[in-house]
Backbone as CSV, one residue per row, in Angstrom:
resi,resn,N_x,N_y,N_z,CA_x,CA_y,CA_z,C_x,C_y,C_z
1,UNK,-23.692,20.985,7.849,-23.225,20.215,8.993,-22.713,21.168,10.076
2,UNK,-23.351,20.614,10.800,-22.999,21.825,12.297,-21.610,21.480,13.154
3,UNK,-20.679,22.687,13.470,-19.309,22.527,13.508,-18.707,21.322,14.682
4,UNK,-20.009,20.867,15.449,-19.317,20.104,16.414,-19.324,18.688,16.499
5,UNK,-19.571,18.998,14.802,-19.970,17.284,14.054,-18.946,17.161,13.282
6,UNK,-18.107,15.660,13.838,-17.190,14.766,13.083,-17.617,14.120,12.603
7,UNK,-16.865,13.468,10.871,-17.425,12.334,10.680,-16.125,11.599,10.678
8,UNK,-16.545,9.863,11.413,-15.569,9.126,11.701,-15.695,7.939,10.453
9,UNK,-14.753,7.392,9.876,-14.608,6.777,9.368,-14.055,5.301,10.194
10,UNK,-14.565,3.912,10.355,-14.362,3.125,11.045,-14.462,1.994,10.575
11,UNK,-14.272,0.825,11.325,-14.376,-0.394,10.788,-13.384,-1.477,11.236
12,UNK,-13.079,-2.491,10.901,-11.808,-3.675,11.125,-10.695,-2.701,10.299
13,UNK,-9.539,-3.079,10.545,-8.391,-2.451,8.972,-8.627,-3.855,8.347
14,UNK,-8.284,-3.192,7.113,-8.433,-3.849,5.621,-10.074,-4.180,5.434
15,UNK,-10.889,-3.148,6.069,-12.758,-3.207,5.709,-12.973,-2.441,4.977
16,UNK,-12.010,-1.666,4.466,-11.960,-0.408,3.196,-12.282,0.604,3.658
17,UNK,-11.626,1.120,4.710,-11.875,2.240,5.321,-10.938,3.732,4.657
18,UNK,-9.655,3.135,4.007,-9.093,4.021,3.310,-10.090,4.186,1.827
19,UNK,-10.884,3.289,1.436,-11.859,3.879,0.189,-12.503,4.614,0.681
20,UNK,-13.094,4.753,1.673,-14.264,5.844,2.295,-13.628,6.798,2.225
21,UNK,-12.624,7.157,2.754,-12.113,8.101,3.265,-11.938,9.032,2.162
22,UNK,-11.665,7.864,1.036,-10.885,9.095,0.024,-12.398,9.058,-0.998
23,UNK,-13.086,8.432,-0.939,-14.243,9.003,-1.898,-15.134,10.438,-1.016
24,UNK,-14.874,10.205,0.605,-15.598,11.633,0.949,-14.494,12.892,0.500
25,UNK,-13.615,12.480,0.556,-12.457,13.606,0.233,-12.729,14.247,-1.573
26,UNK,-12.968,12.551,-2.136,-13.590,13.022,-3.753,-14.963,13.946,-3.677
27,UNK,-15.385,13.699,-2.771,-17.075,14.419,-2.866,-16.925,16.063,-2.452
28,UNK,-15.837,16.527,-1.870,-15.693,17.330,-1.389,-15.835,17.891,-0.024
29,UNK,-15.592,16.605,1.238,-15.413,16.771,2.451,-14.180,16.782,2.922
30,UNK,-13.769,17.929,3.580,-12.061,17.669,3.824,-11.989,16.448,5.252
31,UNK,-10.823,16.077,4.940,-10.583,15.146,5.810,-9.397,15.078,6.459
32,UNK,-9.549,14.850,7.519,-8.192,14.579,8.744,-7.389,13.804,9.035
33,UNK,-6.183,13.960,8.339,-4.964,12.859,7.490,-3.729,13.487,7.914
34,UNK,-2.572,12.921,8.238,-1.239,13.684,8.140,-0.091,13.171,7.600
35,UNK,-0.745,11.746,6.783,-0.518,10.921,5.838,1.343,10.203,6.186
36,UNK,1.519,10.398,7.114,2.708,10.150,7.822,3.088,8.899,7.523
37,UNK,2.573,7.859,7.166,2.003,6.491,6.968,1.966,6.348,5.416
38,UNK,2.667,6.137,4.272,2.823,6.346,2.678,2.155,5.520,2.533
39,UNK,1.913,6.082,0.781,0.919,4.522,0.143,2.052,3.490,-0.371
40,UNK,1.614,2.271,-0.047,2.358,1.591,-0.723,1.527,0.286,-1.718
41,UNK,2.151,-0.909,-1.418,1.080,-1.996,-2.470,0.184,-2.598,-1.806
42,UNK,0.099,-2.124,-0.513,-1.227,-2.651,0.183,-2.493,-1.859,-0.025
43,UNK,-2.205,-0.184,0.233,-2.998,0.455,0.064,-2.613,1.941,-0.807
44,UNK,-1.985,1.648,-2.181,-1.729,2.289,-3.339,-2.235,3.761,-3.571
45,UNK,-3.488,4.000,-2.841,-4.045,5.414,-3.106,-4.343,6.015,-1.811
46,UNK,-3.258,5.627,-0.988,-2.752,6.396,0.678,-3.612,5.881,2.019
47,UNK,-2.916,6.072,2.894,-3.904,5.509,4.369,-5.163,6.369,4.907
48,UNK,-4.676,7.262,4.530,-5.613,8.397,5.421,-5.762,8.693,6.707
49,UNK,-4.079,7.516,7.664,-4.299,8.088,9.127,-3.889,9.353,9.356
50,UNK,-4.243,9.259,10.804,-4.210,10.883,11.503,-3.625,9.960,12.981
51,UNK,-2.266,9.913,13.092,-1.741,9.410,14.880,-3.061,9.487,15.849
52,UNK,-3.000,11.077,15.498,-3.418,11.673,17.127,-4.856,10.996,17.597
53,UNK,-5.180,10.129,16.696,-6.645,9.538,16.893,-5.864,7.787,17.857
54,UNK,-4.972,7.571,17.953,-4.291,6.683,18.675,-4.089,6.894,20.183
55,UNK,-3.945,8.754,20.563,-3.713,8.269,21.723,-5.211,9.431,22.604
56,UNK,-6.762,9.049,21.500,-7.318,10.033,21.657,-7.632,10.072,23.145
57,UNK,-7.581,8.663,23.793,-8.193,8.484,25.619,-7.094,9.661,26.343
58,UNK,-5.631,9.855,25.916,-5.196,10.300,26.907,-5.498,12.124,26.456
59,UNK,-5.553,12.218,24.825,-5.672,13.441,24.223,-6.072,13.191,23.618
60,UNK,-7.643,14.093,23.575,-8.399,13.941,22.465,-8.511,15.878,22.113
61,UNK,-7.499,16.761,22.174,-7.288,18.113,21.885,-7.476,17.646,20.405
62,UNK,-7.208,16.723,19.412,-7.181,16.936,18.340,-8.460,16.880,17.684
63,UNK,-9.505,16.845,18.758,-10.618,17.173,17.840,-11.348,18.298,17.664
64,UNK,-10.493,19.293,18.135,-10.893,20.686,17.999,-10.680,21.225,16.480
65,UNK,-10.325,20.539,15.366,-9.634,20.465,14.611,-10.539,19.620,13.572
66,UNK,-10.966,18.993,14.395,-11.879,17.714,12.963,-13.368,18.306,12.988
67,UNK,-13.854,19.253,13.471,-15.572,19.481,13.215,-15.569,19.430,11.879
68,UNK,-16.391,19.170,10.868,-16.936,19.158,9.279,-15.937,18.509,8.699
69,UNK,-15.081,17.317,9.457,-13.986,17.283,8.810,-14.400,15.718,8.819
70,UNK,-13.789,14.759,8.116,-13.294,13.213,8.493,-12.554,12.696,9.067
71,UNK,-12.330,11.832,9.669,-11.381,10.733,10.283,-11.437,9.602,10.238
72,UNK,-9.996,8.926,9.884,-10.237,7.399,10.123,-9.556,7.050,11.499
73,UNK,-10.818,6.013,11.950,-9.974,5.739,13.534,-10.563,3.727,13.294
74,UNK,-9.979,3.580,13.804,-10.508,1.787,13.828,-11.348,1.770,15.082
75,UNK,-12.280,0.480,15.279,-13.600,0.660,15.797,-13.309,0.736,17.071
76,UNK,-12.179,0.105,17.342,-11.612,0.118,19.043,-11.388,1.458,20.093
77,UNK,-11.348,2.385,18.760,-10.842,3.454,19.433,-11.606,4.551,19.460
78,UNK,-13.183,3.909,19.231,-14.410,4.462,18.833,-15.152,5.201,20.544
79,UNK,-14.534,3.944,21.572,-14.989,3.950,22.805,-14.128,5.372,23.609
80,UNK,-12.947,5.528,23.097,-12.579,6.791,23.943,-12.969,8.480,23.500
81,UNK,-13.431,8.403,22.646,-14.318,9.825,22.155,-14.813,10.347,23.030
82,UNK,-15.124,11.842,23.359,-15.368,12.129,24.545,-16.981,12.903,23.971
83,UNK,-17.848,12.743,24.724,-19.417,12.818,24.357,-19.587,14.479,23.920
84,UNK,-18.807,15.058,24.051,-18.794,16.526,24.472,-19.341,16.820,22.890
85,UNK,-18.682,16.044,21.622,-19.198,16.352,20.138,-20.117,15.425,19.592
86,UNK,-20.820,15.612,18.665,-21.710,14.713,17.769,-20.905,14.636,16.816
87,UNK,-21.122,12.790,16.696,-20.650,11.555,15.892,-21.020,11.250,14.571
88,UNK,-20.951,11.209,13.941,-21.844,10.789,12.382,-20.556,9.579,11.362
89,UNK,-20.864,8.115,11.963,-19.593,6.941,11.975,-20.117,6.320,10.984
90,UNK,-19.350,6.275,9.889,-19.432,5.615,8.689,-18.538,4.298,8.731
91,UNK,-19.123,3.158,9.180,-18.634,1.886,9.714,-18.586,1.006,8.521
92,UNK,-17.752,0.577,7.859,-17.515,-0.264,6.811,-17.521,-2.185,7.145
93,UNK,-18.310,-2.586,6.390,-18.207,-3.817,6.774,-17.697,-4.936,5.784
94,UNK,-17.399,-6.028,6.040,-16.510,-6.447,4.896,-16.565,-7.967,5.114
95,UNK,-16.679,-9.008,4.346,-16.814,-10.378,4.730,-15.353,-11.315,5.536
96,UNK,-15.616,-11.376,6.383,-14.257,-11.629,7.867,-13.480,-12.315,6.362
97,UNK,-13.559,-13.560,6.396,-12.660,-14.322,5.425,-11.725,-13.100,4.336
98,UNK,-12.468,-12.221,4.012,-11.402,-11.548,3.185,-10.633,-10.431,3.588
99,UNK,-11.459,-9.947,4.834,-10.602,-9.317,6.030,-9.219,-9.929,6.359
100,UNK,-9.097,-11.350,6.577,-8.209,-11.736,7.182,-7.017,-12.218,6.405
101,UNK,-7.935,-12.543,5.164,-6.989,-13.039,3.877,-5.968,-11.619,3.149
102,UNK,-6.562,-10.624,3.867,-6.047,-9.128,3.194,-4.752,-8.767,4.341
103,UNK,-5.207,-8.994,5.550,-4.380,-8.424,6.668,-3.084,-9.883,6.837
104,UNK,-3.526,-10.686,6.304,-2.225,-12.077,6.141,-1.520,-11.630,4.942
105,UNK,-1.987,-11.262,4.259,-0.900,-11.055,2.947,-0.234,-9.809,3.253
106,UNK,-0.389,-8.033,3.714,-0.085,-7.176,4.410,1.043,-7.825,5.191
107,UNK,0.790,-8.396,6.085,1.669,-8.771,7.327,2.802,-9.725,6.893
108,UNK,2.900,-10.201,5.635,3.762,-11.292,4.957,4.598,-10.426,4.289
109,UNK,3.831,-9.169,3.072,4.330,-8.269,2.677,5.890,-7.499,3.396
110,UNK,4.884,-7.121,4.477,5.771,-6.291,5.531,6.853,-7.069,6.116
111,UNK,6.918,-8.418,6.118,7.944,-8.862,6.738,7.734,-9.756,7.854
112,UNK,6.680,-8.947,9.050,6.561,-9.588,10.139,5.340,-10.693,10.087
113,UNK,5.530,-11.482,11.320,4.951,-12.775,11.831,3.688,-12.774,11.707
114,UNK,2.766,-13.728,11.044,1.319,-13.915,11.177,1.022,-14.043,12.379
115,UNK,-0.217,-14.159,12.822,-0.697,-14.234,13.857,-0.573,-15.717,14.305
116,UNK,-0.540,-16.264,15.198,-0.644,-18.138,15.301,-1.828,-18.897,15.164
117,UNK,-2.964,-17.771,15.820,-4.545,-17.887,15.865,-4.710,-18.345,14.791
118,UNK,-5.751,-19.426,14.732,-6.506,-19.939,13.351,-7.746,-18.761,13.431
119,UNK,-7.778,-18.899,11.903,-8.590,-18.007,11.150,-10.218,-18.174,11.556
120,UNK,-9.742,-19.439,12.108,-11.434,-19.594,12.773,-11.707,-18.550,14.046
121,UNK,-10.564,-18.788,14.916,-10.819,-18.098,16.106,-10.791,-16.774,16.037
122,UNK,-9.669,-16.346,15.557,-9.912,-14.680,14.653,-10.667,-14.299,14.626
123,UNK,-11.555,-14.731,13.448,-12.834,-14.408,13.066,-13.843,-14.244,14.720
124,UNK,-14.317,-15.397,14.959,-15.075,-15.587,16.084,-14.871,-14.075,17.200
125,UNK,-13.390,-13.662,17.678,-12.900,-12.545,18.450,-13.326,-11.480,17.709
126,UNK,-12.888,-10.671,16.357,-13.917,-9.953,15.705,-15.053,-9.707,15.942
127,UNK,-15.806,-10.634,15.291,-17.032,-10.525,15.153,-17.288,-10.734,16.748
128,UNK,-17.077,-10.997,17.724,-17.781,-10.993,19.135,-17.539,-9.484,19.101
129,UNK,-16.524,-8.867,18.756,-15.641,-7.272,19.608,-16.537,-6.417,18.666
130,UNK,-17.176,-6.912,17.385,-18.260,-5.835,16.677,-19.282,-6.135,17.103
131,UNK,-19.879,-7.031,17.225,-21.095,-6.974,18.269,-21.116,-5.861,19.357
132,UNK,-20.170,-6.308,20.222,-19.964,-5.387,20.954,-20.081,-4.220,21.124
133,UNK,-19.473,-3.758,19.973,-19.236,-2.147,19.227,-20.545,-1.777,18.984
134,UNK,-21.263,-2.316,18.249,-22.448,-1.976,17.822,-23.391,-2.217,18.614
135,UNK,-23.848,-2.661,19.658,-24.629,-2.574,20.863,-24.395,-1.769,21.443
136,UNK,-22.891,-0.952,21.574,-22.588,0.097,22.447,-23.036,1.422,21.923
137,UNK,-22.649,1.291,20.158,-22.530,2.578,19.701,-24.660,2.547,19.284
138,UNK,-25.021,2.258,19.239,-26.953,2.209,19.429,-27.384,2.396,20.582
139,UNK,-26.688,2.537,21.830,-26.818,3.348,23.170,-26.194,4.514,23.651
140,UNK,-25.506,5.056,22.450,-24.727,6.265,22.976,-25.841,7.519,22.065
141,UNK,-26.099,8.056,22.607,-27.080,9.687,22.072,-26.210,10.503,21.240
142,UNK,-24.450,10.703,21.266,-23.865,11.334,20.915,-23.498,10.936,19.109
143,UNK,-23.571,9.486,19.276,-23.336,9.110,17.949,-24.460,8.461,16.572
144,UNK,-24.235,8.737,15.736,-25.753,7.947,14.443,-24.421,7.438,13.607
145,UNK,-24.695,6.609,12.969,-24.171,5.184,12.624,-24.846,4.800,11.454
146,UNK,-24.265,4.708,10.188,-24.064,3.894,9.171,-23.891,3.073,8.671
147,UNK,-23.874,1.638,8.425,-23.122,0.352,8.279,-22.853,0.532,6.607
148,UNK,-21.794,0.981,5.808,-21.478,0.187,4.466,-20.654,-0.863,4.292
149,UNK,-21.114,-1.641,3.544,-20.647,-3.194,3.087,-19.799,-2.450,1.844
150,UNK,-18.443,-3.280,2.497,-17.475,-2.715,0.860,-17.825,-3.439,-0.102
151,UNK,-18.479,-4.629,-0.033,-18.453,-4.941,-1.750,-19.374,-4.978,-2.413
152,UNK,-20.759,-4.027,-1.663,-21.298,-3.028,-2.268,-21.293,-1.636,-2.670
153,UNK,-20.205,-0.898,-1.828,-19.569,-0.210,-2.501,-18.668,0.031,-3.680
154,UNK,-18.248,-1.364,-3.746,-17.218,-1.776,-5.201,-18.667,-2.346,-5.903
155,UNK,-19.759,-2.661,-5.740,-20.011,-2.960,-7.187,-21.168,-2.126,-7.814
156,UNK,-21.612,-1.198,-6.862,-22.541,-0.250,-7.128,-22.051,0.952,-6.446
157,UNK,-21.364,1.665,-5.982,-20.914,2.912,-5.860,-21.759,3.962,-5.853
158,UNK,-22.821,4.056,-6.756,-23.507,5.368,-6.946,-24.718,5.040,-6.164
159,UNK,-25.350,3.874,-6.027,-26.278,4.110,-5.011,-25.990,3.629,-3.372
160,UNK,-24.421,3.186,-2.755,-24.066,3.463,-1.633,-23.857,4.883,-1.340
161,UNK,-23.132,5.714,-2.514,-22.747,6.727,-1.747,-23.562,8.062,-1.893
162,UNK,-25.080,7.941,-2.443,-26.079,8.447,-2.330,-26.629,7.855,-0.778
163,UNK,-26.422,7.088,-0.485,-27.068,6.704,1.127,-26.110,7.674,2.290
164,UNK,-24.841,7.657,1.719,-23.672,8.203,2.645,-24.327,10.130,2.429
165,UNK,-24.102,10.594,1.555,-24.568,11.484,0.786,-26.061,12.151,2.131
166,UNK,-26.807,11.619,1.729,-28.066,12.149,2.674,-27.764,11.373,4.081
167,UNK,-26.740,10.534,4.534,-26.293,10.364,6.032,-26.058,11.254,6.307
168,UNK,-25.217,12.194,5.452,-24.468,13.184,6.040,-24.842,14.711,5.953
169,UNK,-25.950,14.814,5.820,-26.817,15.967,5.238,-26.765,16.123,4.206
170,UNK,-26.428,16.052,3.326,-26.172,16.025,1.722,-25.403,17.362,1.531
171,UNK,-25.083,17.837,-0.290,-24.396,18.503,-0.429,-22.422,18.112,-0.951
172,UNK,-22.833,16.789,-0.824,-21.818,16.213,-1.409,-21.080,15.831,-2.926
173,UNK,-20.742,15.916,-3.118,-20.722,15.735,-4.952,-20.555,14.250,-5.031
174,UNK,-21.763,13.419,-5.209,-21.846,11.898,-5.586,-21.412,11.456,-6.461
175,UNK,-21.456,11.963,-7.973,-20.799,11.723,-8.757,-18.858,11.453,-8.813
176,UNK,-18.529,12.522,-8.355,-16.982,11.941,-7.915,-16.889,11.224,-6.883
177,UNK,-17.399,10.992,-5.816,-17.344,9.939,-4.860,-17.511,8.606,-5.648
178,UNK,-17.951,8.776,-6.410,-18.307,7.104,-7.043,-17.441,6.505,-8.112
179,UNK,-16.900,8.160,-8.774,-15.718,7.565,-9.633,-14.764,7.494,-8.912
180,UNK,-14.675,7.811,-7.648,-13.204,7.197,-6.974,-13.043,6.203,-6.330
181,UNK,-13.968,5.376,-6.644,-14.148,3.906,-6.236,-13.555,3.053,-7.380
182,UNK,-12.119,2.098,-6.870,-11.596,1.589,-8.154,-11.819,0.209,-7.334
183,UNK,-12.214,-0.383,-8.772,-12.753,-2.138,-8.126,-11.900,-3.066,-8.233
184,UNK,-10.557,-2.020,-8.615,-8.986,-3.059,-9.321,-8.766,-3.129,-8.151
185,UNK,-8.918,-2.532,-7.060,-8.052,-2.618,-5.501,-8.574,-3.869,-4.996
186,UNK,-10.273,-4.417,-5.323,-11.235,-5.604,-4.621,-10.152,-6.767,-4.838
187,UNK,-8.864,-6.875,-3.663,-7.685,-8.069,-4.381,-8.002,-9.381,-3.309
188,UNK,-9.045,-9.236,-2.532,-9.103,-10.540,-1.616,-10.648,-10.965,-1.538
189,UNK,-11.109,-11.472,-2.646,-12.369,-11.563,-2.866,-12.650,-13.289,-2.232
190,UNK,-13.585,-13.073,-1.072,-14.288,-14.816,-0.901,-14.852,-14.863,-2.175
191,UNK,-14.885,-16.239,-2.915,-15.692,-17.049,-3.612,-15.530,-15.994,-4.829
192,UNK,-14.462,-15.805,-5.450,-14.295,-14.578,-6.664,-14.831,-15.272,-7.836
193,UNK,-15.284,-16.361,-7.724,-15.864,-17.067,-9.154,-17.392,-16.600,-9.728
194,UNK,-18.065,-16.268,-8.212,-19.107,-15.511,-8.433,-19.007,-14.285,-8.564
195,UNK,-17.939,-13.397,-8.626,-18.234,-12.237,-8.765,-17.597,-11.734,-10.198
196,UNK,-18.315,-10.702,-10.918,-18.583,-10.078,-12.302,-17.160,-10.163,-12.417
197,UNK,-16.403,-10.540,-13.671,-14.873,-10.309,-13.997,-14.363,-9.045,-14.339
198,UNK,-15.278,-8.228,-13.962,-14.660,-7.107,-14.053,-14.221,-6.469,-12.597
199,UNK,-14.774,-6.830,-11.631,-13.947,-6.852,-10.696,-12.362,-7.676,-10.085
């Protein structure tokens, strides 16, 4: 991987963007964390933010720092990257309903106020703002783009992260990327009656 290539880790929060993060970290890609942000019972095996990806529109100096490296940034903040590096965005996707059912229990956890929005309209704003995203990011030259579905990553692991694996030029160690996929974390499953009880 050539040094002026990041790979971004992206998605909604709670699309399992902290599993990515830490199975490329299992494979042996270092990644760009300052973990400032603890694990707790939402996300038990750490966040994997990095601030400085928050205020990258006004400073984006911190990506002198991430070439061959990872980052998690959420998809919003995908648009202030500055073209100057090549992109390689590992975009996690996740079924809205359990997106929202994950980020309501989080936000109950923590203390503070749900949102008032029904879950209908939620959803609907999402999914319009990834559309979005993804029409934009298929016209930019600077970036190539991935889509993984987390709960194909939780139920087959070894042949998602063989796709991630040769996304990323290969050279990755697949085998630990896949054992660091734990399917005990899958805690907001739509329609969990269909899915294997071992998840």
């Amino acid at each position: 991987m050539e040094s002026n290539v990041v790979v971004i880790v992206s998605g909604l929060p709670r699309s399992g963007t902290s599993m990515m993060m830490r199975a490329l970290e299992a494979g042996g890609l270092p990644v760009l964390a300052d973990h400032i942000r603890k694990a707790d019972e939402d996300n038990p095996r750490g966040y994997y933010e990095f601030e400085a990806v928050k205020k990258t529109k006004e400073d984006p100096s911190w990506l002198r720092q991430a070439g061959c490296r990872a980052v998690k940034m959420v998809y919003r903040l995908l648009y202030d990257l500055p073209d100057s590096y090549q992109y390689r965005v590992l975009f996690m996707q996740r079924d809205m309903q359990e997106i929202l059912a994950s980020q309501r229990k989080m936000l109950l956890r923590s203390g503070k106020k749900t949102d008032p929005v029904s879950d209908g309209q939620m959803a609907a704003l999402f999914e319009a703002e990834l559309s979005r995203c993804r029409q934009w990011l298929a016209r930019q030259p600077h970036f190539s783009v991935l889509y993984v579905d987390y709960r194909a990553m939780i139920q087959n692991p070894a042949e998602q992260v063989q796709r991630i694996n040769e996304f990323l030029g290969g050279g990755l160690d697949i085998q630990a990327m896949a054992a660091s996929v734990d399917p005990t974390l899958y805690r907001n499953r739509n329609n969990p009656s269909s899915e294997p009880e071992s998840l």
